[in-house]
SEMAR-140191 format. One record per residue (C-alpha): residue in three letters; z, x negated, y negated. Coordinates in nm, 4 decimals. Last residue first. Layout:
! SEMAR-140191
> ALA	Z	X	Y $
...
This chain:
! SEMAR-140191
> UNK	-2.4498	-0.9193	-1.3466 $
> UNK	-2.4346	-0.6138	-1.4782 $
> UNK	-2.1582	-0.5592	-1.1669 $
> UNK	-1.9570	-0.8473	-1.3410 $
> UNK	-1.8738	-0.7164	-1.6329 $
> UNK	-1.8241	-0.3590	-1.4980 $
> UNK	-1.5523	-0.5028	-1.2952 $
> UNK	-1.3971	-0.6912	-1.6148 $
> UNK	-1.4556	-0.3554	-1.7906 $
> UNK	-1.2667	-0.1794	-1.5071 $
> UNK	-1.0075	-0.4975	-1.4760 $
> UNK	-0.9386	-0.4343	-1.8733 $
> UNK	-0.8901	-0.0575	-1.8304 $
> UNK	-0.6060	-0.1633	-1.5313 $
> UNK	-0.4318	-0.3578	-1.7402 $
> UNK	-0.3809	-0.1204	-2.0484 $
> UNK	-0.3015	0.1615	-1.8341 $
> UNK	0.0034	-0.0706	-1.6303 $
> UNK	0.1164	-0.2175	-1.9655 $
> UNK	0.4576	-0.0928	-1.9813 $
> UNK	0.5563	-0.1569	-1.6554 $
> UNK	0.4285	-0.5728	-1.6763 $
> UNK	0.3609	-0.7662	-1.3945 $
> UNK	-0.0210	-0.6399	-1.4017 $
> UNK	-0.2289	-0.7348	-1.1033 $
> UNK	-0.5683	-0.7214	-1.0671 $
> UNK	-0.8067	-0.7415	-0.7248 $
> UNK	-1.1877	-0.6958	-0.6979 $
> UNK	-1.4082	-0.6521	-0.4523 $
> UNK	-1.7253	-0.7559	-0.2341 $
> UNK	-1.7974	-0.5877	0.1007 $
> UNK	-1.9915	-0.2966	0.0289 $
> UNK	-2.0179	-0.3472	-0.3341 $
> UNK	-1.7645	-0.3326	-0.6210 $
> UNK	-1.4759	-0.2556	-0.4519 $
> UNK	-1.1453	-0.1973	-0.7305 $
> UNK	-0.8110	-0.2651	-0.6250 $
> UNK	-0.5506	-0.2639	-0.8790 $
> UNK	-0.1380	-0.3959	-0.8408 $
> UNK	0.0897	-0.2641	-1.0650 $
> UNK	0.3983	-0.2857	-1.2838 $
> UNK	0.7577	-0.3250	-1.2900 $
> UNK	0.8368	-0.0031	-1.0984 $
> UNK	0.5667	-0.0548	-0.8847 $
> UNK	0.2331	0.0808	-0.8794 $
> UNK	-0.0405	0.0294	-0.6261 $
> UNK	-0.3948	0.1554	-0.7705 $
> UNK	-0.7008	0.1978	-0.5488 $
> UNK	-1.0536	0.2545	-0.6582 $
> UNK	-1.4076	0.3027	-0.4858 $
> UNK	-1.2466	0.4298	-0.1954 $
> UNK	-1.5270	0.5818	0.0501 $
> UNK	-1.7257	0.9098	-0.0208 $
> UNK	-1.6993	1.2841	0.1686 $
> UNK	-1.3202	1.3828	0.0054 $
> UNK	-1.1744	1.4847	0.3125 $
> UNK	-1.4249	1.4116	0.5991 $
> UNK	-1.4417	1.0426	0.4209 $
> UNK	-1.0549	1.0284	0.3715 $
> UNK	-0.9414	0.9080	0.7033 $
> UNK	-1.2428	0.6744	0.8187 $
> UNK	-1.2127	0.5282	0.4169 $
> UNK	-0.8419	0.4800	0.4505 $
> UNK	-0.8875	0.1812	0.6661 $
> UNK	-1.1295	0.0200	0.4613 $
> UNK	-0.8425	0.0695	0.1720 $
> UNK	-0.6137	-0.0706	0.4262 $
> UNK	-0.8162	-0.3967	0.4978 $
> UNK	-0.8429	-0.3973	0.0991 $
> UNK	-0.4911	-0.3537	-0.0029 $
> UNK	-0.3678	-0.6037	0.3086 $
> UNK	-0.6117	-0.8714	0.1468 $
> UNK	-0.4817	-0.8064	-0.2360 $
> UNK	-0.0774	-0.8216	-0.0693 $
> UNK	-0.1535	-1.1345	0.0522 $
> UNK	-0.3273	-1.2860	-0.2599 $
> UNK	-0.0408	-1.1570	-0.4572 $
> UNK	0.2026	-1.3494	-0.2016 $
> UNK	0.0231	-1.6913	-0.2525 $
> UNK	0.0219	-1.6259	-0.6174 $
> UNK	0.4189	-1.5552	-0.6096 $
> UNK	0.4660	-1.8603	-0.4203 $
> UNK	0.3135	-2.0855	-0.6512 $
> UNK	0.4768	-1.9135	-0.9520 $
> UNK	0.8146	-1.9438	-0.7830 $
> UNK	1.0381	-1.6236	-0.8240 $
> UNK	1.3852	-1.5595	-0.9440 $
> UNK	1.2794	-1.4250	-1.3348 $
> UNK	0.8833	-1.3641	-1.2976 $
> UNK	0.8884	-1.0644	-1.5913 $
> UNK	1.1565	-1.2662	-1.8161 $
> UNK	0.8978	-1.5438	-1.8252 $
> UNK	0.5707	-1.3740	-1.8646 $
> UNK	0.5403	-1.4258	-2.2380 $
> UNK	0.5720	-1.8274	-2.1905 $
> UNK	0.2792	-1.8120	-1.9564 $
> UNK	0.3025	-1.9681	-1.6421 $
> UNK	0.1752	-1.6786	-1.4707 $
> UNK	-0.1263	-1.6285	-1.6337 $
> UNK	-0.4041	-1.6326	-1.3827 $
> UNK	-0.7540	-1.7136	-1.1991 $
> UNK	-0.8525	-1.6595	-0.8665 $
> UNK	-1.1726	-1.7194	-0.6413 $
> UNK	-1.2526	-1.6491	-0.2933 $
> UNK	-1.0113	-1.4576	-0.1425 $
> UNK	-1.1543	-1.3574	0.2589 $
> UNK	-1.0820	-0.9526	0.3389 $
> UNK	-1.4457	-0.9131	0.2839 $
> UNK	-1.5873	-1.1046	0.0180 $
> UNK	-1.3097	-1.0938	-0.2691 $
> UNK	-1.2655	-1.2150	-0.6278 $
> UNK	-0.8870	-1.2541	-0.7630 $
> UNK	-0.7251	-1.1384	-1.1151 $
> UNK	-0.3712	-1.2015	-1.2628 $
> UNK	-0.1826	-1.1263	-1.5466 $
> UNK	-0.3681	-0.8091	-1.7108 $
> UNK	-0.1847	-0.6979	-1.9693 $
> UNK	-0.0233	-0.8534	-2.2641 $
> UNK	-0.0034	-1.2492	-2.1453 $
> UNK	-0.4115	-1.1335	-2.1511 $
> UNK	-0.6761	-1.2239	-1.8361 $
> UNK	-1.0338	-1.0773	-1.8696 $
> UNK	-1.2064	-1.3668	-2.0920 $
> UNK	-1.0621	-1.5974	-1.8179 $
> UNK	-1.1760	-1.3976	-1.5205 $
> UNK	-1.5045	-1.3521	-1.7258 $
> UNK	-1.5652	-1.6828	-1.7919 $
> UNK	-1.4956	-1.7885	-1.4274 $
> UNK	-1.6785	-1.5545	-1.2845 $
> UNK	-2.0172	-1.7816	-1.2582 $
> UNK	-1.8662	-2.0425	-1.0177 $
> UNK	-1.8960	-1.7996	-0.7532 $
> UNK	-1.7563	-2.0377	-0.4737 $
> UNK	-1.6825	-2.4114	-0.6217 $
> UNK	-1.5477	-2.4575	-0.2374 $
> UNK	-1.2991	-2.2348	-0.2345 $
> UNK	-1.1240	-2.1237	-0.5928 $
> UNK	-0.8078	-2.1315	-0.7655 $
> UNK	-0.7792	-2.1070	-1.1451 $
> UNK	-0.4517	-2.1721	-1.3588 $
> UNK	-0.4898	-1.9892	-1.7365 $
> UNK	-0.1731	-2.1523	-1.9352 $
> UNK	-0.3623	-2.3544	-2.1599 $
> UNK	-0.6039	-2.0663	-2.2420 $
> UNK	-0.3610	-1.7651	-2.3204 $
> UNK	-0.2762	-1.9079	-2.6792 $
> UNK	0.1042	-1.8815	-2.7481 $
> UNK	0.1266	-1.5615	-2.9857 $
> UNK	0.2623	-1.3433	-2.7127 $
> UNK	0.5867	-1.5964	-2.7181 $
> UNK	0.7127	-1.5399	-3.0693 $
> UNK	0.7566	-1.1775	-3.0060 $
> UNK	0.4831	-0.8487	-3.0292 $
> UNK	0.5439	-0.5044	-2.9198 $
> UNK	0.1994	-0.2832	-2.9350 $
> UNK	0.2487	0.0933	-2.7984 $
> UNK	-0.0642	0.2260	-2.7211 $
> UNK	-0.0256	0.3269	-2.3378 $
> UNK	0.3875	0.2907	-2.3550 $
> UNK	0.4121	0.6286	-2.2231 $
> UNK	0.0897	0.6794	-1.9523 $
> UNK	0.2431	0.3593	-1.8097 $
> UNK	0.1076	0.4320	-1.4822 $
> UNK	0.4322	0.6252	-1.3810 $
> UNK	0.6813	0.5806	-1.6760 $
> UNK	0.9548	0.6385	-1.4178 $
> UNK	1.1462	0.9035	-1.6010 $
> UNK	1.5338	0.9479	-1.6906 $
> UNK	1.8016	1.1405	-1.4998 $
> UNK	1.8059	1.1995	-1.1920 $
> UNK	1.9856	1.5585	-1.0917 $
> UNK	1.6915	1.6967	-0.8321 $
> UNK	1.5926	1.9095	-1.1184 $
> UNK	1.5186	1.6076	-1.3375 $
> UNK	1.3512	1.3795	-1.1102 $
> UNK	1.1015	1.6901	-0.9849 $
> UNK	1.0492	1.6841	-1.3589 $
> UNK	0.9183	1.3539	-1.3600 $
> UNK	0.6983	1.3641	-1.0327 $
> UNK	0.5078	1.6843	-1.1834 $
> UNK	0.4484	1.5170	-1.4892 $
> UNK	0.2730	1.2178	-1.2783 $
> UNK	0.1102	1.4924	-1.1022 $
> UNK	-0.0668	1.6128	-1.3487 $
> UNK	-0.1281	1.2736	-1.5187 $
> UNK	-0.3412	1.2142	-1.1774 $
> UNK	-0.4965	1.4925	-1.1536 $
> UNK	-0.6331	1.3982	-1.5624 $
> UNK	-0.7217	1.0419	-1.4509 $
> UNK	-0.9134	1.1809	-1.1971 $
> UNK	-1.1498	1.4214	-1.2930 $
> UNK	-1.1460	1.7487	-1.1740 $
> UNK	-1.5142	1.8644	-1.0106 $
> UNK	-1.4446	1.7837	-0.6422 $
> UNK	-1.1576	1.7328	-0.4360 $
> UNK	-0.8330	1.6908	-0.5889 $
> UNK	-0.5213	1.5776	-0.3951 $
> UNK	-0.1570	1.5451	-0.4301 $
> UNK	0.0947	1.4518	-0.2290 $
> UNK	0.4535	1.4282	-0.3481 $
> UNK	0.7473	1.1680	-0.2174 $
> UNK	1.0935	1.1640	-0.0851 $
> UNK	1.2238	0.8539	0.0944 $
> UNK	1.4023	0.6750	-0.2538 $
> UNK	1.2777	0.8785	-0.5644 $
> UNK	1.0718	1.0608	-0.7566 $
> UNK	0.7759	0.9113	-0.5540 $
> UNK	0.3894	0.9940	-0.6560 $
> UNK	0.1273	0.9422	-0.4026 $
> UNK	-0.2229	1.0980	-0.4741 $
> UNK	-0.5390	1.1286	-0.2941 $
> UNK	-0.8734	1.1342	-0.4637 $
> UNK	-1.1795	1.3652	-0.5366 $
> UNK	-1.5470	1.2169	-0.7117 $
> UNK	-1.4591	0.8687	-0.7448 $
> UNK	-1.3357	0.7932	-0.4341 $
> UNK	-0.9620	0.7118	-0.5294 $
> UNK	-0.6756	0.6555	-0.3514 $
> UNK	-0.4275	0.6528	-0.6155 $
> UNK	-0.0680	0.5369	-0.5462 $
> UNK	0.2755	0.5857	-0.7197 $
> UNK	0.6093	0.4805	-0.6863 $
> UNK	0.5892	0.1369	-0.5182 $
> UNK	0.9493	0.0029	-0.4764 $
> UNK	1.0425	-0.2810	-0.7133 $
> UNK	0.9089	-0.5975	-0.8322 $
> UNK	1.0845	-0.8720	-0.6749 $
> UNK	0.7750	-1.0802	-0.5599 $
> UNK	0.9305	-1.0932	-0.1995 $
> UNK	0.9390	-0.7046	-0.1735 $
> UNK	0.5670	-0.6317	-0.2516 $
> UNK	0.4673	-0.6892	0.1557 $
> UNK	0.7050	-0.4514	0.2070 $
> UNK	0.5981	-0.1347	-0.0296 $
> UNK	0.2522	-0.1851	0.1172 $
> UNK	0.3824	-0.1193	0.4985 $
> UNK	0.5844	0.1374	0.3862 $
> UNK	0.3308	0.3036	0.1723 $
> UNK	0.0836	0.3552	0.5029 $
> UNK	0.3619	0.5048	0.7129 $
> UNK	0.4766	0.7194	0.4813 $
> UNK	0.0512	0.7310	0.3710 $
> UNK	0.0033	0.9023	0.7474 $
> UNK	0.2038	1.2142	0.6725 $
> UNK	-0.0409	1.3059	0.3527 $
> UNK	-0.3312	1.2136	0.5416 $
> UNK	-0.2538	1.4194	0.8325 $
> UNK	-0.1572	1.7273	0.5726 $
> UNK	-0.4833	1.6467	0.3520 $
> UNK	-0.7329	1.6508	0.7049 $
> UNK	-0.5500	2.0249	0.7971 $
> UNK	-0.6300	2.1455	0.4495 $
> UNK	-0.9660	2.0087	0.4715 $
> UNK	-1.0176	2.1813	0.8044 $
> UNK	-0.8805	2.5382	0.6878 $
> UNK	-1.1030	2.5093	0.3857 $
> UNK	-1.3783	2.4236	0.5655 $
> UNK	-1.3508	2.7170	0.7572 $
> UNK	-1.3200	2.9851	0.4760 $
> UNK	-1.6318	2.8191	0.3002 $
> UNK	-1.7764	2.5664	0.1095 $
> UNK	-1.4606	2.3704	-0.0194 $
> UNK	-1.5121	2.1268	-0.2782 $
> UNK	-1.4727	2.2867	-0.5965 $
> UNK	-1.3278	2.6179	-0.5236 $
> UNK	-1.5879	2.9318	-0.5676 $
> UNK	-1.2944	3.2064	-0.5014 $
> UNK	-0.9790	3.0124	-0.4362 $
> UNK	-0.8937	2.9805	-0.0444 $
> UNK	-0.8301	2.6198	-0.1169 $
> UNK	-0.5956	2.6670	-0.4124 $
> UNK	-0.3048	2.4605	-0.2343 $
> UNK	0.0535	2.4640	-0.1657 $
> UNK	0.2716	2.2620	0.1071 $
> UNK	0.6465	2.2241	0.2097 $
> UNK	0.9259	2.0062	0.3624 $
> UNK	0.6268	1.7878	0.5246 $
> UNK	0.8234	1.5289	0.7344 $
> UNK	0.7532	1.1321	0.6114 $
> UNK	1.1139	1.0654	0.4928 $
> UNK	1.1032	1.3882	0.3043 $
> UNK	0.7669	1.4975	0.1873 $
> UNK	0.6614	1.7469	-0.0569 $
> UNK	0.3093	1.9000	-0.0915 $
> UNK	0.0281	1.9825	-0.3638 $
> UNK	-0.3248	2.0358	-0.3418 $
> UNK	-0.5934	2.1678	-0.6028 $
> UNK	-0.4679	1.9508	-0.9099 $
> UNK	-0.6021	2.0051	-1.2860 $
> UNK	-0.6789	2.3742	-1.2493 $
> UNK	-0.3694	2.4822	-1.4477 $
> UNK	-0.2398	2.7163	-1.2115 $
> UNK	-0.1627	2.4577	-0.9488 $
> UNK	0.0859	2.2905	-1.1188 $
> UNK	0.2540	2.6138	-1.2046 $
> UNK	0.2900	2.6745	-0.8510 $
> UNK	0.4144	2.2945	-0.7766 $
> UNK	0.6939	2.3687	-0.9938 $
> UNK	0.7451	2.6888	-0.8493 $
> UNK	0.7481	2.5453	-0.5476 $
> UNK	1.0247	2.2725	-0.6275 $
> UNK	1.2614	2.5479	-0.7374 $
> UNK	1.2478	2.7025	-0.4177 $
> UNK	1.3200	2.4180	-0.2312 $
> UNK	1.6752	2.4513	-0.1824 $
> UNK	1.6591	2.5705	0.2260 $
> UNK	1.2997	2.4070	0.3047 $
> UNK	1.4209	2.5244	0.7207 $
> UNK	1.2278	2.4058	1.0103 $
> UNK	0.9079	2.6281	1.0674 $
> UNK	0.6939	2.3903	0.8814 $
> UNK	0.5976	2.4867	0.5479 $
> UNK	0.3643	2.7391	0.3618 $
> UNK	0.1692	2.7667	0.0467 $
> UNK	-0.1957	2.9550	-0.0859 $
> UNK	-0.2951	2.9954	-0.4017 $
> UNK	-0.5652	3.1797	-0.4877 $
> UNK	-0.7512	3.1680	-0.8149 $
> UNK	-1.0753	3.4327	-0.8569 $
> UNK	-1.0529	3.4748	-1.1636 $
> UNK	-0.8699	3.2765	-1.4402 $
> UNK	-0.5062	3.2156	-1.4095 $
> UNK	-0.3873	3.5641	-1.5680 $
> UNK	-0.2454	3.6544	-1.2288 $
> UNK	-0.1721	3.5090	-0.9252 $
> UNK	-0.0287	3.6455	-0.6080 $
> UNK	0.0906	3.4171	-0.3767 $
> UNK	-0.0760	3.3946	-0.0413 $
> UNK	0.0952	3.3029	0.2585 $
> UNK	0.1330	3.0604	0.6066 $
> UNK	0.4319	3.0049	0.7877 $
């Protein structure tokens, strides 16, 4: 069942356009509106709910008079078609990303970006088996679809009866500055660094200027799927309560893991998003509910990989990776 929703007062030409599967969305009413009002602020042009993988509905702006990204009644049709396959696909894509987190102890992943620098793909979960997709296309920027849907997420929590919020990317605790006796140990004796062979010698510096007990905990270098250098702060003092059960040994080995799987799926994702979104991933952000994991490519093959252990910190990790990426790309 396809229809159009009437609009008005949204600025002209705004269309938006919902439907579901023909199985029953009895109870979902509420949801819709929420993703209706979503919609009417221009910051997100797709937006569906999945149970356990199944689409329970769908709503978009596609048909909308001069939308960004679409270029006519037919490409609409196809890019809405590409975002439901994609949006089906990531339960399968999540799951196999939310396991290879489970032996570091951090929690279910609750939010992804897929990110191409000019559109991206969102995953935002409320909650255990349900999750939204979101999606811009063209002309929004990121960051702000992204809080958009991270607002969305939270109050899907609170009519579904949870109570409390996930503090998806940190967005909360942004600028808040907490400081005990152990975040004034220096950072530099407890900086371990891993490399093959001597290989790119030259980040060093920067992986050690990049790495804070605050924020970002743990960096690695990439050539194709292959690590090839690593630095990080998992010994620190600061980091203790945050690593509580684990082995720091092991816990790098399984980071390193998880940063290969990230970019062989991030490849992966480029054949699905590229008639989507027309670029490949440029940026890819794995959040748990104690922290995050970053991907960012810097050239065809080469790539970076951050991890923050810390909730609280997930922003302020993953702006110290960009200027540790940008760092390195002036190179």
């Amino acid at each position: 069942m396809t229809q159009q929703v009437p609009e008005s007062g949204n600025g002209p030409g705004l269309k938006i356009t919902e439907g579901q599967p023909s199985r029953s969305a009895t109870g979902s009413e509420k949801l819709k509106s929420l993703g209706r009002e979503a919609l009417r602020g221009r910051t997100v042009q797709y937006f569906a709910y999945y149970v356990r993988g199944n689409q329970l509905f769908w709503q978009d702006t596609f048909d909308s008079d001069d939308e960004p990204g679409i270029e006519s009644p037919d490409d609409a049709k196809r890019k809405r078609e590409w975002v439901h396959a994609t949006g089906q696909r990531l339960n399968y894509v999540v799951a196999r990303l939310d396991k290879a987190f489970s032996p570091v102890q951090s929690g279910r992943l609750i939010r992804c970006v897929f990110d191409v620098g000019d559109g991206a793909v969102f995953y935002h979960s409320p909650f255990f088996g349900e999750y939204l997709v979101g999606a811009v296309l063209a002309d929004t920027p990121v960051d702000v679809a992204d809080a958009t849907m991270g607002q969305l997420c939270d109050r899907v929590r609170l009519i579904r009866g949870y109570g409390g919020h996930l503090n998806l990317a940190g967005a909360d605790t942004e600028y808040d500055v907490d400081v005990d006796e152990a975040d004034l140990a220096e950072d530099e004796p407890y900086i371990d660094e891993f490399g093959l062979n001597g290989s790119r010698p030259e980040l060093s510096g920067h992986f050690r200027s990049a790495l804070s007990a605050e924020a970002l905990h743990y960096v690695m270098y990439l050539e194709g799927a292959e690590p090839i250098r690593s630095a990080d702060l998992l010994r620190h003092p600061r980091l203790e309560p945050l690593t509580v059960g684990t082995d720091h040994d092991a816990r790098r080995k399984h980071y390193e893991r998880i940063g290969k799987l990230t970019y062989i799926t991030s490849h992966r994702m480029d054949r699905t998003l590229l008639p989507l979104l027309g670029g490949v991933l440029r940026r890819v952000v794995l959040d748990v509910e104690a922290g995050a994991l970053y991907f960012r490519r810097l050239g065809e093959d080469d790539a970076l990989i951050g991890v923050t252990l810390d909730q609280a910190k997930v922003a302020v990790a993953e702006a110290s990776l960009n200027t540790l990426a940008q760092a390195i790309a002036d190179r």
